[in-house]
C-alpha positions as CSV (number, residue, x, y, z in Angstrom):
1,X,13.7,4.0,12.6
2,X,10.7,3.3,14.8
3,X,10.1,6.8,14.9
4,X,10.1,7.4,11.6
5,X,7.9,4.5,10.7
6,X,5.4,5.5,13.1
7,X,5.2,9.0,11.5
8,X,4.8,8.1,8.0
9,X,2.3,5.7,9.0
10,X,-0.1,8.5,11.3
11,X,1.1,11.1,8.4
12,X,-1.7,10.6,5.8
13,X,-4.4,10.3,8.5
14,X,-3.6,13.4,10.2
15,X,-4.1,15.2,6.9
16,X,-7.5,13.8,7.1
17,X,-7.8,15.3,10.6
18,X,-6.7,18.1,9.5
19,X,-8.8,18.8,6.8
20,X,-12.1,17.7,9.0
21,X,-11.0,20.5,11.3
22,X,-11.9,22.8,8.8
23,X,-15.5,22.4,8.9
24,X,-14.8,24.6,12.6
25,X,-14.4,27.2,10.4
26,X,-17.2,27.1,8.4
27,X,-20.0,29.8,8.5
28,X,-22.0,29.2,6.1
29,X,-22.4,26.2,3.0
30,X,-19.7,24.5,1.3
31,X,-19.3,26.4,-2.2
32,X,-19.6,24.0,-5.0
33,X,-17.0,25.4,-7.0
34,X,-14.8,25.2,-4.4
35,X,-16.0,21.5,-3.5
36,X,-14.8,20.6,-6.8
37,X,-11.5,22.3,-7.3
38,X,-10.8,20.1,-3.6
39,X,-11.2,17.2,-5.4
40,X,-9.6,17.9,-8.1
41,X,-6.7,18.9,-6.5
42,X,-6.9,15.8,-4.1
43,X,-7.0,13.6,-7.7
44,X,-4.0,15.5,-9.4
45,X,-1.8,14.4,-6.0
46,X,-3.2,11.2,-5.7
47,X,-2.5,10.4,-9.7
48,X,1.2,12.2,-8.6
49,X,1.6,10.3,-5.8
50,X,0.5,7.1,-7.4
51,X,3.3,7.3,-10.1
52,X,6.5,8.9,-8.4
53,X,6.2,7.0,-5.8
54,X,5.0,3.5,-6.7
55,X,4.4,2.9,-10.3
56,X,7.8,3.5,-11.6
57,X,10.1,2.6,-8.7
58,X,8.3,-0.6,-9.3
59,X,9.6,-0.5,-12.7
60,X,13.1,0.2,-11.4
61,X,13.1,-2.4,-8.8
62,X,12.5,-4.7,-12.3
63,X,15.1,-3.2,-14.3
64,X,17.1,-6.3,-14.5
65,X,13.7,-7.9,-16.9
66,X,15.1,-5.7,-19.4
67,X,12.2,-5.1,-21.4
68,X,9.5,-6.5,-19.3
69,X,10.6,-4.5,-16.6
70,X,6.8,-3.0,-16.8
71,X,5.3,-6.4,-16.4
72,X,5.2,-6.5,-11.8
73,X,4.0,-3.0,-11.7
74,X,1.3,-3.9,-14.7
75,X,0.3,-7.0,-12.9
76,X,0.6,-4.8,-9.1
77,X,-1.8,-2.1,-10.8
78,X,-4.2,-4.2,-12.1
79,X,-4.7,-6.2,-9.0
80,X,-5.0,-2.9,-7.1
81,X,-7.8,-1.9,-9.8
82,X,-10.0,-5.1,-8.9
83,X,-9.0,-5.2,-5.8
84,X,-10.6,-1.9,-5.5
85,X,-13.5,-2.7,-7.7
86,X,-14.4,-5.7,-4.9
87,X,-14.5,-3.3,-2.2
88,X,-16.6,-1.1,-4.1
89,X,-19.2,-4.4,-5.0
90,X,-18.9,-5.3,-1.5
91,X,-19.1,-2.1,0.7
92,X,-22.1,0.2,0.6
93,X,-21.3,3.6,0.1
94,X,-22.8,6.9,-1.0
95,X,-20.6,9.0,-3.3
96,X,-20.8,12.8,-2.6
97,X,-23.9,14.7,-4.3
98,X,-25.2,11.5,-5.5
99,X,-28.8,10.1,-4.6
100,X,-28.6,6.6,-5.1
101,X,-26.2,4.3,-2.7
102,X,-23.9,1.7,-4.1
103,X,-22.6,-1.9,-3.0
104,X,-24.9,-4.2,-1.0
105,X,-27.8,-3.5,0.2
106,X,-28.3,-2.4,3.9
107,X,-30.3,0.0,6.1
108,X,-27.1,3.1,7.1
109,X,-27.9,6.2,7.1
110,X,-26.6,8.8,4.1
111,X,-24.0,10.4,6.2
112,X,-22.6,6.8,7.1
113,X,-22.7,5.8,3.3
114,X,-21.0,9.2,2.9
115,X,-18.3,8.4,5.5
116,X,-17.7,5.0,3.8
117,X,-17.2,6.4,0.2
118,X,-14.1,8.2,1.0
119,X,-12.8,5.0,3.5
120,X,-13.4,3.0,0.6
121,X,-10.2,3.9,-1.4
122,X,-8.5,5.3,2.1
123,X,-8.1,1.9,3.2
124,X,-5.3,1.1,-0.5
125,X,-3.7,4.3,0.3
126,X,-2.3,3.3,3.4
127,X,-1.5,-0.1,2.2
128,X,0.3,1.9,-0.4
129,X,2.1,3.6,2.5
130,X,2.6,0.3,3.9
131,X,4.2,-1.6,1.4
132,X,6.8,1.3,0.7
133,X,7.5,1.3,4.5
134,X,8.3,-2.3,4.5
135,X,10.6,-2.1,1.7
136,X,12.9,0.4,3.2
137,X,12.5,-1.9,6.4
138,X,14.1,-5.0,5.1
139,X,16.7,-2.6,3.2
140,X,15.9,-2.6,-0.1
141,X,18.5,0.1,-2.1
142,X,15.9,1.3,-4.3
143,X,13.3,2.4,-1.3
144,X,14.9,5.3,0.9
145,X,13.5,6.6,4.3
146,X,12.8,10.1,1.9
147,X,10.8,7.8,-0.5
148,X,8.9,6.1,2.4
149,X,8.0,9.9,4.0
150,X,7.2,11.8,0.5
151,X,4.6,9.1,-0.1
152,X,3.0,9.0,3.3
153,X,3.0,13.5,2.9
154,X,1.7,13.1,-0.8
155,X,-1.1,11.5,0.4
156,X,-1.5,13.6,3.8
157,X,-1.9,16.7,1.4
158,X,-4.4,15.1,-0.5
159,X,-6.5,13.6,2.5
160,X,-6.7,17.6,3.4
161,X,-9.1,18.4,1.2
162,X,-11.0,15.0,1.3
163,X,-11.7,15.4,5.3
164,X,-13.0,18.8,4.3
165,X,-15.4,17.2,1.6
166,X,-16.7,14.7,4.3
167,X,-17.1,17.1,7.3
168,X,-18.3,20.4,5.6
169,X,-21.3,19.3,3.4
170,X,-22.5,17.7,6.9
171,X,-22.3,20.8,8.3
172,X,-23.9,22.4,5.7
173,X,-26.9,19.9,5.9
174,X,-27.4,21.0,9.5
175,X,-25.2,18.3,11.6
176,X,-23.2,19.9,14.5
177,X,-19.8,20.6,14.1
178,X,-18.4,18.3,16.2
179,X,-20.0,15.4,14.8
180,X,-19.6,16.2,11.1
181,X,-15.3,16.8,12.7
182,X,-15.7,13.1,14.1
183,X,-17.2,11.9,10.7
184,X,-14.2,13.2,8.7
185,X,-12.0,12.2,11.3
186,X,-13.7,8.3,11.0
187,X,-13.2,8.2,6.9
188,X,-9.2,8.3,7.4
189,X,-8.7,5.8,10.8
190,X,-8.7,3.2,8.1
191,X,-5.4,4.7,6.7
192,X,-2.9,3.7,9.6
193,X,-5.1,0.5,10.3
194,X,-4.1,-0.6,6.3
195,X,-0.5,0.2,6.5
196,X,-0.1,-1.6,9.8
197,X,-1.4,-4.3,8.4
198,X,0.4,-4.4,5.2
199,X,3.7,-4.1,7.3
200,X,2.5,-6.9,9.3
201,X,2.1,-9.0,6.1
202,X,5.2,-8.6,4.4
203,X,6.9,-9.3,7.5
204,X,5.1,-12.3,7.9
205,X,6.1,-13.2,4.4
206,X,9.4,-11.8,4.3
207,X,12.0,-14.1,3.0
208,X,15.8,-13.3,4.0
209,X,17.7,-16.5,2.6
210,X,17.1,-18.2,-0.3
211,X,19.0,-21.2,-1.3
212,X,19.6,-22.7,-4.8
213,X,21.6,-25.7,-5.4
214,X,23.0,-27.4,-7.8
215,X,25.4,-30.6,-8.1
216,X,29.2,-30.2,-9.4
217,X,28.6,-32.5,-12.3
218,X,26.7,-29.7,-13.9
219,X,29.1,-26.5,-14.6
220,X,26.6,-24.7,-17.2
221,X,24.0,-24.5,-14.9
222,X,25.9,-23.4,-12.4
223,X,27.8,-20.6,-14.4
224,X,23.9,-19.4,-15.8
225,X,22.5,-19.6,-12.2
226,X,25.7,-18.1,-10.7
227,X,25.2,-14.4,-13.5
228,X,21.7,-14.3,-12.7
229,X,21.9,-14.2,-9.4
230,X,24.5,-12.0,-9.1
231,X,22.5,-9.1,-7.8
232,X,20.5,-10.8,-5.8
233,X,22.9,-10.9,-2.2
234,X,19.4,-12.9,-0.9
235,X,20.1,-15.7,-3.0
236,X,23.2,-17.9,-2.1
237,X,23.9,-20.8,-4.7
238,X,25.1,-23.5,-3.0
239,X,27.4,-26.2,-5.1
240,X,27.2,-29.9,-3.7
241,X,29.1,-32.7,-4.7
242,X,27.5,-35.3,-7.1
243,X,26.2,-38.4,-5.1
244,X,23.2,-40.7,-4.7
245,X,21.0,-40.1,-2.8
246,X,20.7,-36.7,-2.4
247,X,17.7,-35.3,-3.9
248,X,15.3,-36.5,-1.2
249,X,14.1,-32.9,0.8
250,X,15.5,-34.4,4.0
251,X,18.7,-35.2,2.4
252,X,18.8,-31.9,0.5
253,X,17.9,-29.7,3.8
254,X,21.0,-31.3,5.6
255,X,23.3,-31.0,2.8
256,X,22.5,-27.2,1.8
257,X,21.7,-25.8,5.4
258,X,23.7,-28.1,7.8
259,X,20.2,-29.3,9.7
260,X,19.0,-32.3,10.4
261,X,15.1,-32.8,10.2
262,X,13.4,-35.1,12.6
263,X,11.7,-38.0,11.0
């Protein structure tokens, strides 16, 4: 498995290397026809990517809402939205073929601002990566090793042509190869850095057991608690016996776990 994770992780950034590479190639300036049909190809997988493999497995991982199955992926995307829109206040950047820079103010240079663009929304794709990752890590049914690897190369295919939008317009404006290569190359080393962290965070976070308990005295509860739960092998409802006291944490930790806090 460490393997695996490793290479979904590395995946999308090496299609960022990749695609710098090609500016090693380049002889003369970037077409702009062909700088557009890049980026709209990079879009089209991106919008793909987005929606096979997060957007509605979300929704299937909520299937037992019934009909507000939608409502975790609708809150997920919209947090990812101003999430982004943050970064985008926050971070100064130059978007390709545009004059005037965005975000805060600060004194980098145009191929810098360039650079920072593209990291911009690099840095959500691999926590996108991340987040899938960690979900087939703590073995959830609904997250496979496949899903996990056809996200990370979805988004590999679509850093190809954005490492080749960085590096070959520098080119173009007279930087040497090598440096406009190590620009492109700079754009996606946010990628990994994202999902790393992400995995980091959900393990951090990760709850294996979770306990529910209810006294004896109460058999409707129990039998509602007891259906709703019954896909949910993480959550083990635990019956006590009706007695006072018992509802004090201390009291409650001993009876439903078998440990004894210190006072």
């Amino acid at each position: 498995m460490n393997y695996q994770v490793t290479f979904a992780v590395l995946l999308p950034f090496l299609g960022t290397v990749l695609g710098s590479a090609l500016v090693f190639f380049l002889k003369g300036a970037m077409n702009r026809k062909l700088q557009r049909s890049l980026t709209g190809f990079a879009a089209g997988v991106m919008v793909a990517a987005s929606v096979w493999s997060l957007i509605i497995p979300a929704m299937d991982q909520s299937a037992h809402m019934g009909k507000l199955a939608f409502l975790p992926a609708f809150v997920g995307v919209w947090g990812g939205f101003l999430f982004l829109l943050l970064l985008d206040q926050m971070i100064p950047h130059l978007h390709l073929n545009a004059q005037c820079p965005e975000g805060t103010c600060c004194n980098l240079g145009k191929s810098t601002m360039m650079v920072l663009a593209v990291a911009l929304h690099n840095l959500p794709e691999g926590m996108a990566v991340g987040v899938v990752i960690a979900g087939w890590m703590t073995g959830s049914e609904s997250i496979s090793a496949a899903a996990a690897l056809a996200l990370a190369l979805g988004i590999a295919l679509q850093n190809l042509p954005e490492g080749a939008i960085i590096s070959m317009p520098l080119k173009s404006n007279g930087m040497k190869r090598s440096r406009a290569f190590g620009y492109g190359v700079i754009s996606g080393v946010v990628e990994p850095i994202g999902a790393v962290l992400t995995i980091l965070l959900a393990k951090i976070f990760k709850v294996d057991q979770i306990h529910l308990a209810i006294e004896d005295n109460k058999a409707a509860a129990i039998d509602r608690v007891r259906r709703c739960c019954a896909d949910f092998p993480q959550i083990e409802l635990k019956v006590l016996p009706t007695r006072y006291p018992q509802g004090s944490e201390k009291q409650l930790i001993v009876a439903v776990t078998g440990r004894e806090v210190p006072s």
